[in-house]
N, CA, C and O atoms as a GROMACS GRO file, in nm:
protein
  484
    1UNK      N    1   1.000  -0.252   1.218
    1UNK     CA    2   0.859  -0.249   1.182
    1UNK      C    3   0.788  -0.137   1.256
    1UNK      O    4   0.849  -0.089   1.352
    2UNK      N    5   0.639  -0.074   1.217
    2UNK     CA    6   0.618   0.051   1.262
    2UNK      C    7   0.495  -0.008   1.348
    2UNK      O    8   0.414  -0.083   1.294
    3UNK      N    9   0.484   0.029   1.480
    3UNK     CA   10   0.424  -0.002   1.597
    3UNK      C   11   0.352   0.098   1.675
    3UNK      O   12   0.406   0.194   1.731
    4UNK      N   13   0.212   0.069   1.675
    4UNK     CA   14   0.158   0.171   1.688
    4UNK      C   15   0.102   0.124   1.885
    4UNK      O   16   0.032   0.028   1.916
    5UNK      N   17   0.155   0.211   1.966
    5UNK     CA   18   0.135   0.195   2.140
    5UNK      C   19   0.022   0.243   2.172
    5UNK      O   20   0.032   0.365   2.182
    6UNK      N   21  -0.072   0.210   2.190
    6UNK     CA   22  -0.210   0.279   2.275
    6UNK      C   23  -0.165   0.257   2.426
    6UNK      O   24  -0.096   0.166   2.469
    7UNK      N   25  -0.243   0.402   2.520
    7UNK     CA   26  -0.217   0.374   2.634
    7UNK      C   27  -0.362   0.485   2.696
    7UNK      O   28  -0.389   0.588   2.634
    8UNK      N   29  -0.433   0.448   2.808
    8UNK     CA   30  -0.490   0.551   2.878
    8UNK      C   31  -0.638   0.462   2.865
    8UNK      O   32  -0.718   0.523   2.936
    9UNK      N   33  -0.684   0.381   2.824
    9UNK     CA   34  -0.724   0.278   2.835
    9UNK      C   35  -0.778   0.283   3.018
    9UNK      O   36  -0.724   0.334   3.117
   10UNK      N   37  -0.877   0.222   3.004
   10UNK     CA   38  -0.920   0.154   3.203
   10UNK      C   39  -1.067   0.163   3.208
   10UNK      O   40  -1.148   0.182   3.117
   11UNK      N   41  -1.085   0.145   3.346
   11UNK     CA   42  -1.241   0.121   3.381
   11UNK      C   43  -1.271   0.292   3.452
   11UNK      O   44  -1.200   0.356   3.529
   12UNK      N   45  -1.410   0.329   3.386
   12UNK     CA   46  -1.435   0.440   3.419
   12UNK      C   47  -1.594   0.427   3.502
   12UNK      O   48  -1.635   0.313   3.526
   13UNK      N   49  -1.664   0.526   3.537
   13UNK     CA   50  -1.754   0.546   3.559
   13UNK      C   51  -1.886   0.548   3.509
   13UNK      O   52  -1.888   0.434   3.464
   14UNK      N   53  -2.017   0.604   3.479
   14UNK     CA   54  -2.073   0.648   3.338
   14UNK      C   55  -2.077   0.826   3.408
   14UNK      O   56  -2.101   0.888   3.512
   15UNK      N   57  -2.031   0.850   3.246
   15UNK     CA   58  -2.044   1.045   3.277
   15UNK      C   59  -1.931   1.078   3.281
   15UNK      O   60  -1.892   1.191   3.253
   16UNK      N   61  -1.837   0.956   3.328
   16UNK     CA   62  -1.682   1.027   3.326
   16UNK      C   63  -1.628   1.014   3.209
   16UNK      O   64  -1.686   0.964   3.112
   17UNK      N   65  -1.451   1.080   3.209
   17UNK     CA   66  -1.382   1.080   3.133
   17UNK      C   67  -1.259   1.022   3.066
   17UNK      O   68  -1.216   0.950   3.156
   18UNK      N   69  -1.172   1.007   2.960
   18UNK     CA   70  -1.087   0.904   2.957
   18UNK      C   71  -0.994   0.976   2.841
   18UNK      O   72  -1.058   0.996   2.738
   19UNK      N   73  -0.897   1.005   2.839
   19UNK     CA   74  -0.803   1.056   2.737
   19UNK      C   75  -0.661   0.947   2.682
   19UNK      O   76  -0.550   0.921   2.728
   20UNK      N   77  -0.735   0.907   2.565
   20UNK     CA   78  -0.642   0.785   2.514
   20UNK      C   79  -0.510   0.855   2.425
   20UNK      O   80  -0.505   0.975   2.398
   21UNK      N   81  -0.418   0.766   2.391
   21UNK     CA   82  -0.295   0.837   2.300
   21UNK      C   83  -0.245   0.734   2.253
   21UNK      O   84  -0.243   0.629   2.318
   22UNK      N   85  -0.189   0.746   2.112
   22UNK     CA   86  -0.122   0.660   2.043
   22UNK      C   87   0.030   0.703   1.957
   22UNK      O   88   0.036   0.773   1.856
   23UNK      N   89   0.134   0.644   2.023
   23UNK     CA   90   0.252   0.700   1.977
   23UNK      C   91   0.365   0.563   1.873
   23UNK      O   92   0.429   0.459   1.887
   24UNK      N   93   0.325   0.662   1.777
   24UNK     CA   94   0.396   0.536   1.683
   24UNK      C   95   0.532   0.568   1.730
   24UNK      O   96   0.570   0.675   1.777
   25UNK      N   97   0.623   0.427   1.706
   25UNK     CA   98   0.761   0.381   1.711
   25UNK      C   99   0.851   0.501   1.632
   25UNK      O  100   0.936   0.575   1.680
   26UNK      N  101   0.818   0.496   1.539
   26UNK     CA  102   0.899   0.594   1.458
   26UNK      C  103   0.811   0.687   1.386
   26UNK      O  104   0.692   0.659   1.398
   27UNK      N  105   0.844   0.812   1.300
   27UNK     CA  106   0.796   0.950   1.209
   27UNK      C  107   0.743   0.852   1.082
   27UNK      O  108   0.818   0.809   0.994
   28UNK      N  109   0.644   0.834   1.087
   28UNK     CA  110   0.594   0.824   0.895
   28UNK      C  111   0.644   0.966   0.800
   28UNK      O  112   0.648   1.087   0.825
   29UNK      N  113   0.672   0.897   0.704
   29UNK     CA  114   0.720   1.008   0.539
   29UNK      C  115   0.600   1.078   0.559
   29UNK      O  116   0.617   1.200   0.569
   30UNK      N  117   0.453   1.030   0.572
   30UNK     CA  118   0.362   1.096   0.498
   30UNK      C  119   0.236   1.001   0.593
   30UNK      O  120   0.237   0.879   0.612
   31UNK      N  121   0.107   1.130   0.653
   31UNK     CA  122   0.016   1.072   0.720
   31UNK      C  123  -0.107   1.130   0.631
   31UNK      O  124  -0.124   1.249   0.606
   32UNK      N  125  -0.181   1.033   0.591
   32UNK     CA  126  -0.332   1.106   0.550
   32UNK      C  127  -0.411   1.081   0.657
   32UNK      O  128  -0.456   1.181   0.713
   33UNK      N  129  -0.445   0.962   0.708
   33UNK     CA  130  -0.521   0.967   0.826
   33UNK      C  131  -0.474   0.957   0.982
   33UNK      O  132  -0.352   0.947   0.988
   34UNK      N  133  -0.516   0.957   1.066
   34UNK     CA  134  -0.497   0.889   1.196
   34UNK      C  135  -0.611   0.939   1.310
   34UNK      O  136  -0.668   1.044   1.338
   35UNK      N  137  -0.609   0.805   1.355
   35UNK     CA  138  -0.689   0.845   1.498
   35UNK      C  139  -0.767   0.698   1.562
   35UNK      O  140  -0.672   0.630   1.600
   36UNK      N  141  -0.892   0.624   1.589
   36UNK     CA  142  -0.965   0.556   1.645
   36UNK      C  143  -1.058   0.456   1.579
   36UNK      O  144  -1.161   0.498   1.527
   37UNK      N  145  -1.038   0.370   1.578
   37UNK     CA  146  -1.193   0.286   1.603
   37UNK      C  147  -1.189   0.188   1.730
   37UNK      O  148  -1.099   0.177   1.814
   38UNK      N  149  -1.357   0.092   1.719
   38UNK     CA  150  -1.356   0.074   1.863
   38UNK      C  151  -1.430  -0.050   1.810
   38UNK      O  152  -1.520  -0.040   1.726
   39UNK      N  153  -1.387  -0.175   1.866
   39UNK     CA  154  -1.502  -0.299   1.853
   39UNK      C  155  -1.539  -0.326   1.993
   39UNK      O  156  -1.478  -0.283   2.091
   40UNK      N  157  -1.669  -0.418   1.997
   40UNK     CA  158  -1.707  -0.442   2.090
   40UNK      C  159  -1.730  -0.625   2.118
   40UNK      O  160  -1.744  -0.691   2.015
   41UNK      N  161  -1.732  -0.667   2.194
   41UNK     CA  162  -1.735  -0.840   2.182
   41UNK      C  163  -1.906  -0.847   2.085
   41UNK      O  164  -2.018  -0.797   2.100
   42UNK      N  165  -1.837  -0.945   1.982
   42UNK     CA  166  -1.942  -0.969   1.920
   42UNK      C  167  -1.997  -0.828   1.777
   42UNK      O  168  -2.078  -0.840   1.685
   43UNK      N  169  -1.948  -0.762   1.801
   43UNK     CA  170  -2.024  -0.633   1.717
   43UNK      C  171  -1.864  -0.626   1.606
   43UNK      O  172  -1.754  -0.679   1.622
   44UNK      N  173  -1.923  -0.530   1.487
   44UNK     CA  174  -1.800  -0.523   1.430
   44UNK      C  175  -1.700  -0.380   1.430
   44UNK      O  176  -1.725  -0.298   1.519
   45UNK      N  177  -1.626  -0.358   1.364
   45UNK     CA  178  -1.529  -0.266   1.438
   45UNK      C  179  -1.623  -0.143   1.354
   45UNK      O  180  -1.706  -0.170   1.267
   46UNK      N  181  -1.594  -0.026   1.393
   46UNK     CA  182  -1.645   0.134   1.368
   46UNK      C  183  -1.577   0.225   1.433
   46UNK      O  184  -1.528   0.235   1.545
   47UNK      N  185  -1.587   0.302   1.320
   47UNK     CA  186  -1.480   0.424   1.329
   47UNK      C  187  -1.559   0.520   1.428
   47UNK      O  188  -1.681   0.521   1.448
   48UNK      N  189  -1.446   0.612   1.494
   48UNK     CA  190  -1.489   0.679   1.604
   48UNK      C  191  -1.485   0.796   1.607
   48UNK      O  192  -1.568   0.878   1.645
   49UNK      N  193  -1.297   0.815   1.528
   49UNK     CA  194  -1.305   0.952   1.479
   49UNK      C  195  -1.144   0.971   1.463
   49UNK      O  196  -1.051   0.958   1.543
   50UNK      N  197  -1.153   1.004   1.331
   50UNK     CA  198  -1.033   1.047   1.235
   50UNK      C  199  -0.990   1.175   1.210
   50UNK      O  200  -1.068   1.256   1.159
   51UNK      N  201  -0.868   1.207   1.241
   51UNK     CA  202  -0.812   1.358   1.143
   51UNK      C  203  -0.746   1.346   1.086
   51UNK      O  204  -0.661   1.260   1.105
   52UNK      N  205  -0.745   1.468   0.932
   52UNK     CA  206  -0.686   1.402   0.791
   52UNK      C  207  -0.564   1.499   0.806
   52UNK      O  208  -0.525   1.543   0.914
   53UNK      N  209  -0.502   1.531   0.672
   53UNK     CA  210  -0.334   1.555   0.664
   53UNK      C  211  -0.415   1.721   0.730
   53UNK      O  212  -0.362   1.804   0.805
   54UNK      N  213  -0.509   1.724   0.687
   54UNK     CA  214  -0.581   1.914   0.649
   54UNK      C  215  -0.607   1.924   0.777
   54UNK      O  216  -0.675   2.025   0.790
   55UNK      N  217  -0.589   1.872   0.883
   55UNK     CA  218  -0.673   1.859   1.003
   55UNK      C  219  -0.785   1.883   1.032
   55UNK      O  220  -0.823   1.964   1.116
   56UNK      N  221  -0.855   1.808   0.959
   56UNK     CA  222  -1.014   1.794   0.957
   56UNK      C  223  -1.101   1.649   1.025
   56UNK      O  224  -1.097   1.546   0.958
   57UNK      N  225  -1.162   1.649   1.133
   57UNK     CA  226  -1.131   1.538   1.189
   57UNK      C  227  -1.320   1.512   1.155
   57UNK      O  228  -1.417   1.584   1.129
   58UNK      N  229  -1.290   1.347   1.176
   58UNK     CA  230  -1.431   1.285   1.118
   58UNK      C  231  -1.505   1.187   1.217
   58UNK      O  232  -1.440   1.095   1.267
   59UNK      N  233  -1.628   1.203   1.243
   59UNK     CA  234  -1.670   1.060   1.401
   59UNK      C  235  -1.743   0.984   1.362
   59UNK      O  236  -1.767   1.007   1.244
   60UNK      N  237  -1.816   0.867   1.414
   60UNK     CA  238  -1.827   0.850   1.398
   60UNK      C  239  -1.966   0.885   1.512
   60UNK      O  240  -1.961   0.940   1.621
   61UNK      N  241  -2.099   0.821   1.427
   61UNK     CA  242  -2.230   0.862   1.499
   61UNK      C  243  -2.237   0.913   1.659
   61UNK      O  244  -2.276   1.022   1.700
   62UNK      N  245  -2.172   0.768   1.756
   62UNK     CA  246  -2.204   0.764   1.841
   62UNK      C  247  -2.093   0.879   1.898
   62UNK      O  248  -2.120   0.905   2.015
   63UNK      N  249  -1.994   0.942   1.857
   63UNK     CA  250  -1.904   1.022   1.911
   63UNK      C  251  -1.914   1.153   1.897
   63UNK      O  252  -1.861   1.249   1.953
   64UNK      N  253  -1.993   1.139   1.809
   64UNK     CA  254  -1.999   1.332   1.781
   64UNK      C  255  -2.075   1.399   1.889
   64UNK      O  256  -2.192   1.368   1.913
   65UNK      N  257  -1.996   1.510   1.969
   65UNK     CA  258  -2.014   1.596   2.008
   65UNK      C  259  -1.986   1.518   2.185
   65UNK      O  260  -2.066   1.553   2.273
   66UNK      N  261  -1.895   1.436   2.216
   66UNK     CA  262  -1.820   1.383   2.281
   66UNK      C  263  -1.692   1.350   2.307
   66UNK      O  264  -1.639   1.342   2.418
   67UNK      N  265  -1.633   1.326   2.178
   67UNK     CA  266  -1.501   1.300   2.188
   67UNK      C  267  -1.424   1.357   2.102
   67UNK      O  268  -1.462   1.328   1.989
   68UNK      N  269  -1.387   1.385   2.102
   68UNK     CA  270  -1.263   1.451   2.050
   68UNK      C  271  -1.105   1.428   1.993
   68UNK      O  272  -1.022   1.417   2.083
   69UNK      N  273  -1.065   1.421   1.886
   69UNK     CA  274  -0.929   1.365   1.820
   69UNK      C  275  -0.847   1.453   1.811
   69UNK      O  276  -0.897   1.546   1.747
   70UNK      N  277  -0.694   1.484   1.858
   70UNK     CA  278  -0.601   1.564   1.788
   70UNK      C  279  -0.525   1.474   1.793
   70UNK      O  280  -0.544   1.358   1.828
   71UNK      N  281  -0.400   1.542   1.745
   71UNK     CA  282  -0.292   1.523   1.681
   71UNK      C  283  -0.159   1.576   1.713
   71UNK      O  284  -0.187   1.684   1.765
   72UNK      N  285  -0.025   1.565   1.715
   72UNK     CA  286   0.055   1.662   1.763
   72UNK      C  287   0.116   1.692   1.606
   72UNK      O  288   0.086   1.627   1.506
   73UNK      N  289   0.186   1.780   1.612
   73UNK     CA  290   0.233   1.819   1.486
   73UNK      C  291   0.424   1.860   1.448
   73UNK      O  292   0.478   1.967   1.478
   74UNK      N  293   0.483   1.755   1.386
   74UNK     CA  294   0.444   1.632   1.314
   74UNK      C  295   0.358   1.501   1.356
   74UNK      O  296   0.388   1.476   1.472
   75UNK      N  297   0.284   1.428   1.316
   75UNK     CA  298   0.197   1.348   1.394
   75UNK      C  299   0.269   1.245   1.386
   75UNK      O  300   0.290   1.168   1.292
   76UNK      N  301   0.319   1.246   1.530
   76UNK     CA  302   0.401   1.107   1.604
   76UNK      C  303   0.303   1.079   1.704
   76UNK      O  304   0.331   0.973   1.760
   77UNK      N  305   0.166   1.148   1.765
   77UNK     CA  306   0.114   1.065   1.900
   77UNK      C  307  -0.027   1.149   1.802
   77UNK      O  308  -0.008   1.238   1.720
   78UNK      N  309  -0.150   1.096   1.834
   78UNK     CA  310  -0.261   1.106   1.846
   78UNK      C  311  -0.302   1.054   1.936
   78UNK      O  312  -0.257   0.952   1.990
   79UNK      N  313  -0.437   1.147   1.981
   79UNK     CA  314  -0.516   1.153   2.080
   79UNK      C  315  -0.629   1.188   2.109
   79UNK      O  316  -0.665   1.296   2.064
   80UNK      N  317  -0.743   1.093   2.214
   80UNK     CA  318  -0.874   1.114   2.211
   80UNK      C  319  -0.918   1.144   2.310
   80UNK      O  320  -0.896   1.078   2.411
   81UNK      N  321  -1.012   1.282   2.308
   81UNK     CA  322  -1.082   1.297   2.458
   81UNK      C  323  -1.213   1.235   2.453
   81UNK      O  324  -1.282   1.257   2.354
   82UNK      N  325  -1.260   1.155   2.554
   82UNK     CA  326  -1.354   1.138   2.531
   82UNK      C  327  -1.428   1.157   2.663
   82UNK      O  328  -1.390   1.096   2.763
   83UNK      N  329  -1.544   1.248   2.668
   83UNK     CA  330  -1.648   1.270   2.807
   83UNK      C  331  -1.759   1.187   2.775
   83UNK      O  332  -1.779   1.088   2.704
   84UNK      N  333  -1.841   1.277   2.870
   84UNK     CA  334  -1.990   1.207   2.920
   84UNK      C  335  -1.982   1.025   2.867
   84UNK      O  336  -2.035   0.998   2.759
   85UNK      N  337  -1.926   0.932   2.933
   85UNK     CA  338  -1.904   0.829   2.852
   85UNK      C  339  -2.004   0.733   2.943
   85UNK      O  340  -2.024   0.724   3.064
   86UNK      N  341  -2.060   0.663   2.820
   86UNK     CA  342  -2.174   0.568   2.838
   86UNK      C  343  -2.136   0.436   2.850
   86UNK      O  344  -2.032   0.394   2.799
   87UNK      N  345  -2.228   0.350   2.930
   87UNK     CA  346  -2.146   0.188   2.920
   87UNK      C  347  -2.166   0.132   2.775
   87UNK      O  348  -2.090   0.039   2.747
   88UNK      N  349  -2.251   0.171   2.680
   88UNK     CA  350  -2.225   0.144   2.591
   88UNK      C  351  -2.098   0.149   2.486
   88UNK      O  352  -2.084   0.089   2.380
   89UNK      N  353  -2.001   0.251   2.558
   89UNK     CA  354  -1.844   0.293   2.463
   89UNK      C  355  -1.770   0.162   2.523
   89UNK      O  356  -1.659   0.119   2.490
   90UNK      N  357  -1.837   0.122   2.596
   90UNK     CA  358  -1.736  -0.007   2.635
   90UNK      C  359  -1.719  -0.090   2.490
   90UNK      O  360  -1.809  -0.121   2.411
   91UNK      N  361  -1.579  -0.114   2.482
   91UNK     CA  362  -1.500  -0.157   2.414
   91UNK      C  363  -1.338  -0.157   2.400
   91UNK      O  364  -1.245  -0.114   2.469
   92UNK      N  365  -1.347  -0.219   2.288
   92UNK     CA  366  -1.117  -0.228   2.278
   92UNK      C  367  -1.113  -0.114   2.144
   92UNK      O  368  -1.143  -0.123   2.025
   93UNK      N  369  -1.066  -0.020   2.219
   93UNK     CA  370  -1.021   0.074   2.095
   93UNK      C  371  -0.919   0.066   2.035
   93UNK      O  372  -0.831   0.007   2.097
   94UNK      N  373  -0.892   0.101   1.936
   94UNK     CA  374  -0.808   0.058   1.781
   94UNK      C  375  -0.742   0.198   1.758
   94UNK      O  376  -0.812   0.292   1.719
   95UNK      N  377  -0.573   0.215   1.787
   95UNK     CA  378  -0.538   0.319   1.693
   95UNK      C  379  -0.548   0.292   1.540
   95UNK      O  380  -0.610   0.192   1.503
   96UNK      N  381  -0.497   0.366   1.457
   96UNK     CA  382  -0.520   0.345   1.312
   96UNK      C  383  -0.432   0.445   1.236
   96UNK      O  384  -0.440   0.551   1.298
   97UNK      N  385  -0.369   0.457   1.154
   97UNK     CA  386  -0.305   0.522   1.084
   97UNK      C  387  -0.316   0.489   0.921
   97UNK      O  388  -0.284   0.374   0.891
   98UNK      N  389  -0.348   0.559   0.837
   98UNK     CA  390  -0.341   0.533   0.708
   98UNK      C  391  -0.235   0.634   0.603
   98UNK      O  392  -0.271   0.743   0.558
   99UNK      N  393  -0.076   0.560   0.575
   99UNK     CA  394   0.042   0.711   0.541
   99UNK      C  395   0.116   0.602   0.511
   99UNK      O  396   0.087   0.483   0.517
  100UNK      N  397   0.212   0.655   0.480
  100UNK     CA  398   0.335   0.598   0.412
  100UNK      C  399   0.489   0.586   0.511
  100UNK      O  400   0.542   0.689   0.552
  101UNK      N  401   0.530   0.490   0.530
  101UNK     CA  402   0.650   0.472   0.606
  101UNK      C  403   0.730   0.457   0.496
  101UNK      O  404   0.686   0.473   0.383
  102UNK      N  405   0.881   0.418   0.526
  102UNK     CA  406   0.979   0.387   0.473
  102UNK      C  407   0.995   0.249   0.404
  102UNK      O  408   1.041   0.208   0.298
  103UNK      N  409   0.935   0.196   0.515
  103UNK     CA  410   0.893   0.030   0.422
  103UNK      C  411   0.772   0.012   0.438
  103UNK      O  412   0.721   0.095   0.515
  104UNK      N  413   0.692  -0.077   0.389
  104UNK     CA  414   0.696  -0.021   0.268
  104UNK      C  415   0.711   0.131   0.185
  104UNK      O  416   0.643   0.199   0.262
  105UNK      N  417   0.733   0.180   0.131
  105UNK     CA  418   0.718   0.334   0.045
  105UNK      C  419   0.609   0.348  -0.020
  105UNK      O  420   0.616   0.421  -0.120
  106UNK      N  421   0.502   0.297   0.007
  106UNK     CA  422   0.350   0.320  -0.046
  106UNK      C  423   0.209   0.352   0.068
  106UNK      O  424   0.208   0.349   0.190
  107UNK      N  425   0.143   0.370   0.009
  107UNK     CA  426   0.046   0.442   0.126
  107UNK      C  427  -0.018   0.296   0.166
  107UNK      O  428  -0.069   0.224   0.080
  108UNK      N  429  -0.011   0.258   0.312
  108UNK     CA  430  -0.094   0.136   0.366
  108UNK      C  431  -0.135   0.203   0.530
  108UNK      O  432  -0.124   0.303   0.601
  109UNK      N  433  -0.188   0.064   0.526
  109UNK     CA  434  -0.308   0.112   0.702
  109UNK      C  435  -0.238   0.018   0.786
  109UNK      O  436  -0.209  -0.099   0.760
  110UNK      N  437  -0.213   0.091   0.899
  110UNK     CA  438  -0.146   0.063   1.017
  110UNK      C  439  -0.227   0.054   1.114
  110UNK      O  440  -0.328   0.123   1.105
  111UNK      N  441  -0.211  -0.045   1.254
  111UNK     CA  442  -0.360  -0.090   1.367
  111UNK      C  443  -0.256  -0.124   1.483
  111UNK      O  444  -0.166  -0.207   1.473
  112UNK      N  445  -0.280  -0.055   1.581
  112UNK     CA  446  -0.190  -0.089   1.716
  112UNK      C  447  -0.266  -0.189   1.773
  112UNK      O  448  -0.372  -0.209   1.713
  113UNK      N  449  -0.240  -0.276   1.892
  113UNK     CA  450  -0.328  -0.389   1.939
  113UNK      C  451  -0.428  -0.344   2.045
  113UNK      O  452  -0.474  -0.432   2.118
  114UNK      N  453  -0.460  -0.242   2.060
  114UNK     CA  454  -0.547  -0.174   2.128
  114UNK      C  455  -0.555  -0.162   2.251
  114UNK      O  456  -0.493  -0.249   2.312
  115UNK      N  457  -0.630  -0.055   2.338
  115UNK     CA  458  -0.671  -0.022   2.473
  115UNK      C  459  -0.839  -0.087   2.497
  115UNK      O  460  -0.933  -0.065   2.420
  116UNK      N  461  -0.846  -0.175   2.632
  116UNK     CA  462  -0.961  -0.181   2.656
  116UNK      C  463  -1.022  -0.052   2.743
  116UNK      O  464  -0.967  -0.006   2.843
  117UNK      N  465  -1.154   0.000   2.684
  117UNK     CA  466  -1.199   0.104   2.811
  117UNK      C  467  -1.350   0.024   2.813
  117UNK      O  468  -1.433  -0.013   2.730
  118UNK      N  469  -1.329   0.022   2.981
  118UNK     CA  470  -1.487   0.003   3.004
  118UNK      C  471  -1.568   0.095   3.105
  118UNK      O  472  -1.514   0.130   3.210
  119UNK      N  473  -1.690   0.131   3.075
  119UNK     CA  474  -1.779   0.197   3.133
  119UNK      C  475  -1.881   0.150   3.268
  119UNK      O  476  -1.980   0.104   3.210
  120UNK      N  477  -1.892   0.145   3.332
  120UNK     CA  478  -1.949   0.139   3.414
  120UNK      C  479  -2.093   0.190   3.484
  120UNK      O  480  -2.082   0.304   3.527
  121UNK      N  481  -2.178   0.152   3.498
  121UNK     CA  482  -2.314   0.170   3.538
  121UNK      C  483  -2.370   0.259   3.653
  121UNK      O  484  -2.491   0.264   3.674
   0.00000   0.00000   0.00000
């Protein structure tokens, strides 16, 4: 089965920094998306920020012009920089992948069990 590892996750500061990564188990056939979302206790989940096959990456409100998504190429690990970080980013972030593996052989969405990062005051 295809298993997606988050790691880099922890308790930070506010203002500091945190560089997360997600390395699937095995190579997908075929990736259209990958990268982040983030829930918070009580709130619902939201995207943070995605890059597509074109490497065009997408945030979500509260991330733009903070964090940052790549990719390695073939995309077996994605990864997020994220600065100036507010206690509000506190949350459990969500890798995500949306591509095609071997099993199934159709395009579906993939969710690792996530990294908690929390911010601090």
């Amino acid at each position: 089965q295809v298993q997606l590892v988050e790691s880099g996750g922890g308790l930070v500061q506010a203002g500091g920094s945190l560089r997360l990564s997600c390395t699937t188990s095995q190579k997908f056939f075929y990736i259209n998306d990958m990268g982040w979302y983030r829930q918070a206790p009580g709130k619902q989940r939201e995207l943070v920020g995605l890059i597509d096959k074109d490497g065009r990456a997408t945030y979500g409100e509260s991330a733009k012009g903070r964090f940052t998504v790549t990719a390695d190429n073939p995309k077996t690990t994605v990864y997020m920089q994220m600065n100036s970080l507010k206690p509000e980013d506190t949350a459990v972030y969500f890798c995500y992948v949306r591509g095609v593996h071997a099993v199934p052989f159709r395009e579906s969405d993939y969710w690792g069990q996530g990294t908690q990062v929390t911010v601090s005051s």
